[in-house]
mmCIF file as gemmi writes it, N, C-alpha and C atoms, coordinates in Angstrom:
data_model
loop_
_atom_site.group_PDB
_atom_site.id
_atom_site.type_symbol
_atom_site.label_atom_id
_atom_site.label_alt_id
_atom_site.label_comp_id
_atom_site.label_asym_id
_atom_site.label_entity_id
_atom_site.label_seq_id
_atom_site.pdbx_PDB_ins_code
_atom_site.Cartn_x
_atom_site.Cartn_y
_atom_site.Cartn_z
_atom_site.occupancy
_atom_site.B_iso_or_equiv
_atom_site.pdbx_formal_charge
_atom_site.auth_seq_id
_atom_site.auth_asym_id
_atom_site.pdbx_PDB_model_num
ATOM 1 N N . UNK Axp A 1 ? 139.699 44.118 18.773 1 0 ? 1 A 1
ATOM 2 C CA . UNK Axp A 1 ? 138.706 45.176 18.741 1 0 ? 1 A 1
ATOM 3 C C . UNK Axp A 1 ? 138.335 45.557 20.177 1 0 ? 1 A 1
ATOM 4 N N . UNK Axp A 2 ? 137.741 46.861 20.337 1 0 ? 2 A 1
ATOM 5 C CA . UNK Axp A 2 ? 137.56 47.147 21.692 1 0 ? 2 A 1
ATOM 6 C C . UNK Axp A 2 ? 136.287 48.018 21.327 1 0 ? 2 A 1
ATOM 7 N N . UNK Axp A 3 ? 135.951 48.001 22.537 1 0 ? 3 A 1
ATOM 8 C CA . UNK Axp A 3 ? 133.886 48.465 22.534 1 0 ? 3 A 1
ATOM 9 C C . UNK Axp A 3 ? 133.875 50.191 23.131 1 0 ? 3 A 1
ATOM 10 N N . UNK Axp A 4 ? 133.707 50.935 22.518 1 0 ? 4 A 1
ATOM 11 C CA . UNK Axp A 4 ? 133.559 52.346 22.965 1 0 ? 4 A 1
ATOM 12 C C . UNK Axp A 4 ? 133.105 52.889 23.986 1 0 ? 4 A 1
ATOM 13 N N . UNK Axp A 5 ? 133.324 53.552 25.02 1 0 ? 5 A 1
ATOM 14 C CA . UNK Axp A 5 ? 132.72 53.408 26.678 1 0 ? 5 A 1
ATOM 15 C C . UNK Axp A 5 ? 131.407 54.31 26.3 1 0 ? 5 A 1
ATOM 16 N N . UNK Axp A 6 ? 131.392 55.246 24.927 1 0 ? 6 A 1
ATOM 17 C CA . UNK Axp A 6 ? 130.291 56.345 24.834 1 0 ? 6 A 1
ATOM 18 C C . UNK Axp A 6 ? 129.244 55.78 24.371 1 0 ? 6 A 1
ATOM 19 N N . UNK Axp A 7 ? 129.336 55.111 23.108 1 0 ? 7 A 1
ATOM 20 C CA . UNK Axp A 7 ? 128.307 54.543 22.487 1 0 ? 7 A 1
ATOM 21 C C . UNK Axp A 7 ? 128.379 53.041 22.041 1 0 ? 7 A 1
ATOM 22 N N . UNK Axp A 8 ? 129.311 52.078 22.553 1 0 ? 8 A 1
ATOM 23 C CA . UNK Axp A 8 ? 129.603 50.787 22.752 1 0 ? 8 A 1
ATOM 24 C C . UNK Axp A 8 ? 129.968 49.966 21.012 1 0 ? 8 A 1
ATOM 25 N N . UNK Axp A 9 ? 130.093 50.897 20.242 1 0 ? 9 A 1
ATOM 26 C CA . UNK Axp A 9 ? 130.545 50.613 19.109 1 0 ? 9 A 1
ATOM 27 C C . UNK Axp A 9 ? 131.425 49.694 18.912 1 0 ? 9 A 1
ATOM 28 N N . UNK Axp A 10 ? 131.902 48.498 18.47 1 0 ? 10 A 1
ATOM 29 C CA . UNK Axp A 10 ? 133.186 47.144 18.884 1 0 ? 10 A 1
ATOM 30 C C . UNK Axp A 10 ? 133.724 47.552 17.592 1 0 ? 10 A 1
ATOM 31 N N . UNK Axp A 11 ? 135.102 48.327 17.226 1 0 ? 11 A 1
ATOM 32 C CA . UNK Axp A 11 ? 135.788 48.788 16.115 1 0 ? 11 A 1
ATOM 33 C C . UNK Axp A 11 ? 136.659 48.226 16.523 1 0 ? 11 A 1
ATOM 34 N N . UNK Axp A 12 ? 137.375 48.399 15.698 1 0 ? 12 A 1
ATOM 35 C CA . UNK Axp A 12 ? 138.57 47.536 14.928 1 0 ? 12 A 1
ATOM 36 C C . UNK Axp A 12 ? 139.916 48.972 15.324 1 0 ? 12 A 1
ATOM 37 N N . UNK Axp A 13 ? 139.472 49.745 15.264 1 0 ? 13 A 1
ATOM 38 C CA . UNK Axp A 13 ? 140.405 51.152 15.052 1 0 ? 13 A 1
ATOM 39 C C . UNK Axp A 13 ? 139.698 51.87 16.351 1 0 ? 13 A 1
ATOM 40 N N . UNK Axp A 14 ? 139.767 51.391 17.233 1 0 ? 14 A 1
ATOM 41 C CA . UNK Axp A 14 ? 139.427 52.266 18.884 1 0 ? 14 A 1
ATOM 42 C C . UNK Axp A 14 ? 140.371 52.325 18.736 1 0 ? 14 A 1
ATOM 43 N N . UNK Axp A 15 ? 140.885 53.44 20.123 1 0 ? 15 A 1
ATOM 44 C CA . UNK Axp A 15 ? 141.89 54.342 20.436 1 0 ? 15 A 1
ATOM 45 C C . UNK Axp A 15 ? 141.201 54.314 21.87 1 0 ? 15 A 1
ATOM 46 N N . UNK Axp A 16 ? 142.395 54.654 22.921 1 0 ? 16 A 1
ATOM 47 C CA . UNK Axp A 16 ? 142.673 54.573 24.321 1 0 ? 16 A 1
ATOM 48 C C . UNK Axp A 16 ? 142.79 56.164 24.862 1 0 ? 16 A 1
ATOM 49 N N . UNK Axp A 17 ? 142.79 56.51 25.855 1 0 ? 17 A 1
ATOM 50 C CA . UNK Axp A 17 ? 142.9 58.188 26.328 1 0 ? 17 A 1
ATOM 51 C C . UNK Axp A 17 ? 142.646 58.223 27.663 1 0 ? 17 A 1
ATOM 52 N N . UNK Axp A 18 ? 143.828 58.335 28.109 1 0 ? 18 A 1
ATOM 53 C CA . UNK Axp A 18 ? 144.346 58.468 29.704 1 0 ? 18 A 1
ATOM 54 C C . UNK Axp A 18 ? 144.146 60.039 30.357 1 0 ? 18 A 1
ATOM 55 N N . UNK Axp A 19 ? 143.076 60.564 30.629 1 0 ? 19 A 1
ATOM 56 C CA . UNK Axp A 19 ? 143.364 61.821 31.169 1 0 ? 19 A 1
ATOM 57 C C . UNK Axp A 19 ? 143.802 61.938 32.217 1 0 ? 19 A 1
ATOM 58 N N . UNK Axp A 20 ? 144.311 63.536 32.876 1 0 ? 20 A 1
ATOM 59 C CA . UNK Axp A 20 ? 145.074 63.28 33.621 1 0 ? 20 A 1
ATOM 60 C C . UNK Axp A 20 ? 144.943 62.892 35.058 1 0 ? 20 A 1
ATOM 61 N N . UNK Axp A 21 ? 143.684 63.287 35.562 1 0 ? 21 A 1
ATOM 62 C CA . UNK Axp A 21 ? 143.023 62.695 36.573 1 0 ? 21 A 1
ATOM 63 C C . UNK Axp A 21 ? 141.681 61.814 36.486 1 0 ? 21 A 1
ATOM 64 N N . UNK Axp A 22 ? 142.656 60.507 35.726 1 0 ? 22 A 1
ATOM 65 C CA . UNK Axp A 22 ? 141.213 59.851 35.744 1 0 ? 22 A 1
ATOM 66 C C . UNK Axp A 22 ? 141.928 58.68 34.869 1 0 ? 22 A 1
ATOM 67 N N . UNK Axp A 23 ? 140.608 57.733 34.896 1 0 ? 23 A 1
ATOM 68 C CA . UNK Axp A 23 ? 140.786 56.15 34.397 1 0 ? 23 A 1
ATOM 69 C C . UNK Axp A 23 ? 141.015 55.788 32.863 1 0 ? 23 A 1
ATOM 70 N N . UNK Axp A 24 ? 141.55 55.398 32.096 1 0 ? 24 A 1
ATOM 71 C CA . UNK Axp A 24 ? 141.967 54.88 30.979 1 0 ? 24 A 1
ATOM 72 C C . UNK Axp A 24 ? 140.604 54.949 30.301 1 0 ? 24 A 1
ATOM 73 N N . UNK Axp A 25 ? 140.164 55.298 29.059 1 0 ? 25 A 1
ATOM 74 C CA . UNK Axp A 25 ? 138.621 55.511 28.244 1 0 ? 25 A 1
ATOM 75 C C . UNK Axp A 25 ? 138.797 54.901 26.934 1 0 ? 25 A 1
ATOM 76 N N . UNK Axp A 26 ? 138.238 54.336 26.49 1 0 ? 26 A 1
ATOM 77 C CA . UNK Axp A 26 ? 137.921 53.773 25.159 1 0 ? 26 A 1
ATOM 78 C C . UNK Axp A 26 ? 136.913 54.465 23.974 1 0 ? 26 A 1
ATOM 79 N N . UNK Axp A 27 ? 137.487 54.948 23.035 1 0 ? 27 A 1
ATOM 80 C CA . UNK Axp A 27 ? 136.467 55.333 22.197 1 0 ? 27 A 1
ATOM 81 C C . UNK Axp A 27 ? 136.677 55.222 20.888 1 0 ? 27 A 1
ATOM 82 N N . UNK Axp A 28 ? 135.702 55.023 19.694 1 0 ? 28 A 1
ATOM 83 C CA . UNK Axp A 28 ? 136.211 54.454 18.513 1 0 ? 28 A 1
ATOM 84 C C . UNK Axp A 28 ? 135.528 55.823 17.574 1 0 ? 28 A 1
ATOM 85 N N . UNK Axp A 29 ? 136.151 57.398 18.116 1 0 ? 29 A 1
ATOM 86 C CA . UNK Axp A 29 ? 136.215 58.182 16.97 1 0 ? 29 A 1
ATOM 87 C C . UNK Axp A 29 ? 136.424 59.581 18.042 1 0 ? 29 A 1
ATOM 88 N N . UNK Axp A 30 ? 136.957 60.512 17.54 1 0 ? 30 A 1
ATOM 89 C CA . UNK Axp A 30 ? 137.228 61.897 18.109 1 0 ? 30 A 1
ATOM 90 C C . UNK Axp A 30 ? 135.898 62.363 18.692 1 0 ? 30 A 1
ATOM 91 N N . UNK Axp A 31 ? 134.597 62.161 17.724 1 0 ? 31 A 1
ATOM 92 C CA . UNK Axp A 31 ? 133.174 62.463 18.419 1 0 ? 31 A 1
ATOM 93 C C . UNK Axp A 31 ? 133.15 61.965 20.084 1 0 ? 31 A 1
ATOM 94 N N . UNK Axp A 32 ? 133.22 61.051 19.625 1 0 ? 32 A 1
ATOM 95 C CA . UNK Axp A 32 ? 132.598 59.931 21.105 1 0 ? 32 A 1
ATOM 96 C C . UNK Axp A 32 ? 134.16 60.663 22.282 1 0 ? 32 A 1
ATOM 97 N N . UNK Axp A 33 ? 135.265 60.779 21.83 1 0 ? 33 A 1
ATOM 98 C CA . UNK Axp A 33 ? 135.634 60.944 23.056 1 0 ? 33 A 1
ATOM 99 C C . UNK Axp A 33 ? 135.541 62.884 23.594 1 0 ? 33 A 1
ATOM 100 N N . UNK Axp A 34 ? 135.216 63.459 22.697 1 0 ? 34 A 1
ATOM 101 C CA . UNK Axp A 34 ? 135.087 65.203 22.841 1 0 ? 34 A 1
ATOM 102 C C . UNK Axp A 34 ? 133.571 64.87 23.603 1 0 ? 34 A 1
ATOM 103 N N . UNK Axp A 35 ? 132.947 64.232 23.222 1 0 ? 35 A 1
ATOM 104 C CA . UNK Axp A 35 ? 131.453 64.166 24.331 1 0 ? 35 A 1
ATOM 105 C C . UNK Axp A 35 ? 131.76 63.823 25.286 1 0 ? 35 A 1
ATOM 106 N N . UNK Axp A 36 ? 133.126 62.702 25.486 1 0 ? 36 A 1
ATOM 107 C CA . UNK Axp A 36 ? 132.978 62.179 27.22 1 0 ? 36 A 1
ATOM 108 C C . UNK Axp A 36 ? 133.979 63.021 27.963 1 0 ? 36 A 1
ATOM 109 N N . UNK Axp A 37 ? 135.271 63.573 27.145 1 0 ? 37 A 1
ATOM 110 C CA . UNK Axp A 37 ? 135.978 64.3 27.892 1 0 ? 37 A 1
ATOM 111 C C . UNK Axp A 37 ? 136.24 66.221 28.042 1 0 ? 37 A 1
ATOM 112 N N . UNK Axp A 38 ? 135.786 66.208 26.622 1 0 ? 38 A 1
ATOM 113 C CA . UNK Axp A 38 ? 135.259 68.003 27.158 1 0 ? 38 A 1
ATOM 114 C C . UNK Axp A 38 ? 134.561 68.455 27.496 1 0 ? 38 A 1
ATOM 115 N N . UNK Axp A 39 ? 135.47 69.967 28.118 1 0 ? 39 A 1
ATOM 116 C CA . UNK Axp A 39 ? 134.191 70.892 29.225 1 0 ? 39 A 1
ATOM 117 C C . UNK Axp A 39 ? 133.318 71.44 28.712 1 0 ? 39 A 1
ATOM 118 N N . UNK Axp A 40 ? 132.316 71.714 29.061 1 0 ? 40 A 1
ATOM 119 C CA . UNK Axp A 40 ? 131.016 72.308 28.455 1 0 ? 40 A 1
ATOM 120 C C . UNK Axp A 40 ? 131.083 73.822 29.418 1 0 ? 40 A 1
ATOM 121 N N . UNK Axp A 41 ? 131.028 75.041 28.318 1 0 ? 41 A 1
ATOM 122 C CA . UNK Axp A 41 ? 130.88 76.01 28.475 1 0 ? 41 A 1
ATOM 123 C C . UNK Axp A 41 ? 129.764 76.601 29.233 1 0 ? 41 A 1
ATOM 124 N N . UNK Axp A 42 ? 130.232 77.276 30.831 1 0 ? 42 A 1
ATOM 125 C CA . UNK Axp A 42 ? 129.007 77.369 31.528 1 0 ? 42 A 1
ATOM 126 C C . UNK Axp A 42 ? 127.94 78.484 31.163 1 0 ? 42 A 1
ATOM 127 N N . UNK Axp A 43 ? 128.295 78.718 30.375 1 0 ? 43 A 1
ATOM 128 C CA . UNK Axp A 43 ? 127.555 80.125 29.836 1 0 ? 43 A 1
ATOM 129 C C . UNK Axp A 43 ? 125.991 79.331 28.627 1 0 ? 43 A 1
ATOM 130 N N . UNK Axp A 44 ? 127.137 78.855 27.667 1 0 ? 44 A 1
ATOM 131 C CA . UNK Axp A 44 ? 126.652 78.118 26.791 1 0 ? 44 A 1
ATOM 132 C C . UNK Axp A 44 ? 125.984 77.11 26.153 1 0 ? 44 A 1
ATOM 133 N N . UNK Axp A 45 ? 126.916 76.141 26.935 1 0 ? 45 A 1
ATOM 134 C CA . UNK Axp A 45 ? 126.783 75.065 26.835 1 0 ? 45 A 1
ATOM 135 C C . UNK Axp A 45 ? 127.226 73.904 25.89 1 0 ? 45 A 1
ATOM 136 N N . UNK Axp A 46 ? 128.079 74.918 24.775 1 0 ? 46 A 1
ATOM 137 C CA . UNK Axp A 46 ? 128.859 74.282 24.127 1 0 ? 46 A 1
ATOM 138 C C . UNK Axp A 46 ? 130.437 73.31 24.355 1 0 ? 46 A 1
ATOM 139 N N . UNK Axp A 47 ? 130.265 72.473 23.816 1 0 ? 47 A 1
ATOM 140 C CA . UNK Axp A 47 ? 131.934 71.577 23.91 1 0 ? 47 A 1
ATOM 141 C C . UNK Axp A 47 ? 132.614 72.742 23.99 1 0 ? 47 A 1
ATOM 142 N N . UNK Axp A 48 ? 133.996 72.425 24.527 1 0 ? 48 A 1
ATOM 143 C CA . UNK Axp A 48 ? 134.707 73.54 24.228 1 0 ? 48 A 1
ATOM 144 C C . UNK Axp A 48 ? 135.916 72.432 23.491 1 0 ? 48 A 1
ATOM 145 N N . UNK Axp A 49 ? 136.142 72.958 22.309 1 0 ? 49 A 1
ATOM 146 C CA . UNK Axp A 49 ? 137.271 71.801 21.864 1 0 ? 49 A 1
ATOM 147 C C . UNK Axp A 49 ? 138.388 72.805 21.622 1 0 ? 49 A 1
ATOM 148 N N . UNK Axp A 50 ? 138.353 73.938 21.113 1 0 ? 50 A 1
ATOM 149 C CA . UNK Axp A 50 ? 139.816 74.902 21.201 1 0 ? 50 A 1
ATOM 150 C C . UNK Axp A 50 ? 140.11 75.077 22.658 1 0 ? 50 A 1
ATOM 151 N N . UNK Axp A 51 ? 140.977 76.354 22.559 1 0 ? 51 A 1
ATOM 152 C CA . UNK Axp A 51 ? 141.805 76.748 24.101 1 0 ? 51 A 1
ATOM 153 C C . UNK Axp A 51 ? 140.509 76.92 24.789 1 0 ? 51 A 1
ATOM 154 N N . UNK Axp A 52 ? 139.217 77.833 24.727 1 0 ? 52 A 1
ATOM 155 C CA . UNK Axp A 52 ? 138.322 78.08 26.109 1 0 ? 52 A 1
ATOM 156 C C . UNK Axp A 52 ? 139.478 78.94 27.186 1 0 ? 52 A 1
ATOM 157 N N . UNK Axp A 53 ? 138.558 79.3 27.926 1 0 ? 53 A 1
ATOM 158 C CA . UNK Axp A 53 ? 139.275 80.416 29.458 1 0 ? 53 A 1
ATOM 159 C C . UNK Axp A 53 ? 138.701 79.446 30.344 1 0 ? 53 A 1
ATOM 160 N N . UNK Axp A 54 ? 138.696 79.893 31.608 1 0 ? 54 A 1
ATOM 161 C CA . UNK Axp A 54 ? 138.539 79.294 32.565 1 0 ? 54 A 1
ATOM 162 C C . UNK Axp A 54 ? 139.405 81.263 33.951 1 0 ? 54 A 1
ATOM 163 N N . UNK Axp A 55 ? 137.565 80.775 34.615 1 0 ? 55 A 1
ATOM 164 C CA . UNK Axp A 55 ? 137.833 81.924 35.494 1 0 ? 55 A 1
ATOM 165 C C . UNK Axp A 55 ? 137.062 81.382 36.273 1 0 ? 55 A 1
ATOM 166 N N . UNK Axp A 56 ? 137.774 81.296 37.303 1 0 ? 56 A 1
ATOM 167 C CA . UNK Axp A 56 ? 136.873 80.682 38.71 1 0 ? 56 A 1
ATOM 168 C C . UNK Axp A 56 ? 136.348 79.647 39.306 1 0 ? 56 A 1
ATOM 169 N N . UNK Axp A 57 ? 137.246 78.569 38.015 1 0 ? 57 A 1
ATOM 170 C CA . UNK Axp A 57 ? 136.752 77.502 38.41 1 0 ? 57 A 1
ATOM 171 C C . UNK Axp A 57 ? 135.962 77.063 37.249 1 0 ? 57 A 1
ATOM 172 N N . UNK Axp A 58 ? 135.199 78.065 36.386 1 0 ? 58 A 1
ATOM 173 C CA . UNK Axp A 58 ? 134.215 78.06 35.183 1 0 ? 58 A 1
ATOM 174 C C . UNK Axp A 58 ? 135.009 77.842 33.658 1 0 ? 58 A 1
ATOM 175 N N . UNK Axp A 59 ? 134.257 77.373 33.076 1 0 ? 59 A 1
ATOM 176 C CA . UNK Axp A 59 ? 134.922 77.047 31.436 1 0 ? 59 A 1
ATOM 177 C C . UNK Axp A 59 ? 134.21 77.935 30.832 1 0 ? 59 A 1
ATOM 178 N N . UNK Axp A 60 ? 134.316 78.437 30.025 1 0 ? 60 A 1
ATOM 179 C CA . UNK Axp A 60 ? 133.796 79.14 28.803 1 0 ? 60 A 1
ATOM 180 C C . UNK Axp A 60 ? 134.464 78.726 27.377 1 0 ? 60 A 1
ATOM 181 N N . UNK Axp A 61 ? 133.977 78.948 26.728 1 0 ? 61 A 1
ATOM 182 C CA . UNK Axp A 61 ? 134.028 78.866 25.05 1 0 ? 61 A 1
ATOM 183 C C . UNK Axp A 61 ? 134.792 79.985 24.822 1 0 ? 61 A 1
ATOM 184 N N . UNK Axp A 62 ? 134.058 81.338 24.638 1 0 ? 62 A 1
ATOM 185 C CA . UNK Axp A 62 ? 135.422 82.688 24.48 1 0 ? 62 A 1
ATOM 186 C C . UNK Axp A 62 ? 134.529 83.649 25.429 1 0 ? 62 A 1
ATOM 187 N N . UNK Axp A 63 ? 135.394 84.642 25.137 1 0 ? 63 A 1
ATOM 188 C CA . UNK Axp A 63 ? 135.399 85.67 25.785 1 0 ? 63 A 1
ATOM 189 C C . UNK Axp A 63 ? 133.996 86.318 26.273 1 0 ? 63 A 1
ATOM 190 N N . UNK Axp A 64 ? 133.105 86.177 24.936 1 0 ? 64 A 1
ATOM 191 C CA . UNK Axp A 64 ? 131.79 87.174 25.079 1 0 ? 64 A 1
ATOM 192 C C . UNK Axp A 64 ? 130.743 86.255 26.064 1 0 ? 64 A 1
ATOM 193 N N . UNK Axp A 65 ? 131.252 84.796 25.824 1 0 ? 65 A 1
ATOM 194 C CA . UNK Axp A 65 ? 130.004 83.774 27.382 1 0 ? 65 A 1
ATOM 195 C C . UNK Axp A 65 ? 130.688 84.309 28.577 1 0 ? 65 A 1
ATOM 196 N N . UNK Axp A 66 ? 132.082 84.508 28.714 1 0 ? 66 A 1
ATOM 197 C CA . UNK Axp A 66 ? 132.608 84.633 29.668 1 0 ? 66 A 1
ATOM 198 C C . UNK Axp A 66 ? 132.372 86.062 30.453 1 0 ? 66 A 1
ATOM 199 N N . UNK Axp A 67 ? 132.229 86.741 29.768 1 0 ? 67 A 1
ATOM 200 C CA . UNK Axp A 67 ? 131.368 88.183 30.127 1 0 ? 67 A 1
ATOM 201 C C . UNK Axp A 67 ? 129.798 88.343 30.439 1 0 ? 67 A 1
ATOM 202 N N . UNK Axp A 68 ? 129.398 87.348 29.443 1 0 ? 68 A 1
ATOM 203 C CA . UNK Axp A 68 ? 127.678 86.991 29.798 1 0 ? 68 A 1
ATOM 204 C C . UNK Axp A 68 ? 127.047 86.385 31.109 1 0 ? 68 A 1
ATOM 205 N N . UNK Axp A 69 ? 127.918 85.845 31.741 1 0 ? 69 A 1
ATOM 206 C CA . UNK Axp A 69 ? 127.731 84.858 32.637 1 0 ? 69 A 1
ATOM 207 C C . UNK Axp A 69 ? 128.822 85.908 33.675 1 0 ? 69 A 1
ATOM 208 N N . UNK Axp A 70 ? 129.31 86.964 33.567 1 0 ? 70 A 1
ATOM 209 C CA . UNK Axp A 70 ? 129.628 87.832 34.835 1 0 ? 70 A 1
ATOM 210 C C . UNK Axp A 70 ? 130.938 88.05 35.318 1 0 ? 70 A 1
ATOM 211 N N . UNK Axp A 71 ? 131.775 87.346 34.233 1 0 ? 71 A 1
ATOM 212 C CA . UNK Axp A 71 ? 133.445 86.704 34.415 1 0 ? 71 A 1
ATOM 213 C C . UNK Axp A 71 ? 134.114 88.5 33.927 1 0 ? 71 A 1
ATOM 214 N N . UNK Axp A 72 ? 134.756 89.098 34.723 1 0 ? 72 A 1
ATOM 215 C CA . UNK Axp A 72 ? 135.575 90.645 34.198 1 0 ? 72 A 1
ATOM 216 C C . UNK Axp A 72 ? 137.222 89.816 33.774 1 0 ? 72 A 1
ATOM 217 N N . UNK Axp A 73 ? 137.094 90.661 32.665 1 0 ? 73 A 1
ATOM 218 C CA . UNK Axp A 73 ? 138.595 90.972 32.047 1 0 ? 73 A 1
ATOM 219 C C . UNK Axp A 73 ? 138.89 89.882 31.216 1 0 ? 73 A 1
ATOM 220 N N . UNK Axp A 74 ? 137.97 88.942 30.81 1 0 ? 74 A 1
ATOM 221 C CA . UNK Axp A 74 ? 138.188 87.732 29.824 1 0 ? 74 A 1
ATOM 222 C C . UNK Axp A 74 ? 138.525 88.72 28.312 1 0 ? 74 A 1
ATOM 223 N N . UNK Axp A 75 ? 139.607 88.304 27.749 1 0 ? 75 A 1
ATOM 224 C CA . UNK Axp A 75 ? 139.662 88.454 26.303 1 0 ? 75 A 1
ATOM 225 C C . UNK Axp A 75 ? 139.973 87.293 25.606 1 0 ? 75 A 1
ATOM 226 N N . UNK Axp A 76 ? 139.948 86.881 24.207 1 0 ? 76 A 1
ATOM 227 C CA . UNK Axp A 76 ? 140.041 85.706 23.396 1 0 ? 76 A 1
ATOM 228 C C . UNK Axp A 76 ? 141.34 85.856 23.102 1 0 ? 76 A 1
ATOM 229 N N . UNK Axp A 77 ? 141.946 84.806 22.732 1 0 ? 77 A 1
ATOM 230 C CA . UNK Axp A 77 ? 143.38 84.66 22.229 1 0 ? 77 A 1
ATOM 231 C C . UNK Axp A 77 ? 143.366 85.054 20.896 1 0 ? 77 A 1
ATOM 232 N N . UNK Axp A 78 ? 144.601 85.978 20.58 1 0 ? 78 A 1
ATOM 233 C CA . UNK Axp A 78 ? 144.651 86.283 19.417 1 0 ? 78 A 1
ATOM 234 C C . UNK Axp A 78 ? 145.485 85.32 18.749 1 0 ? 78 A 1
């Protein structure tokens, strides 16, 4: 069993997740690791767990934060 780095949970069924710039993470459910490893939409403030844009350095959720917050020419994936 291994102890969850988010909320220290000791499961039986943790799972490991190497991102790509950065240290090996432990977490024992998709929740716990979308809180420690996704971007939060600067507009928003939401997870971003689909594709998201990224202009400037900035994450967004879709298109319309990405316009709210001052970003030109963002459209959503069709």
């Amino acid at each position: 069993m291994a102890k969850c780095d988010v909320c220290g949970n000791d499961y039986d069924k943790s799972f490991t997740v190497t991102p790509i710039r950065g240290e090996q993470k432990t977490f024992d459910s998709f929740e716990c690791a979308i809180h420690a490893l996704a971007p939060t939409c600067a507009h928003c403030g939401v997870k971003i767990v689909g594709h998201g844009m990224e202009k400037a350095g900035s994450f967004y959720c879709c298109a319309n934060c990405a316009t709210q917050a001052g970003a030109k020419g963002m459209k959503d994936r069709a």
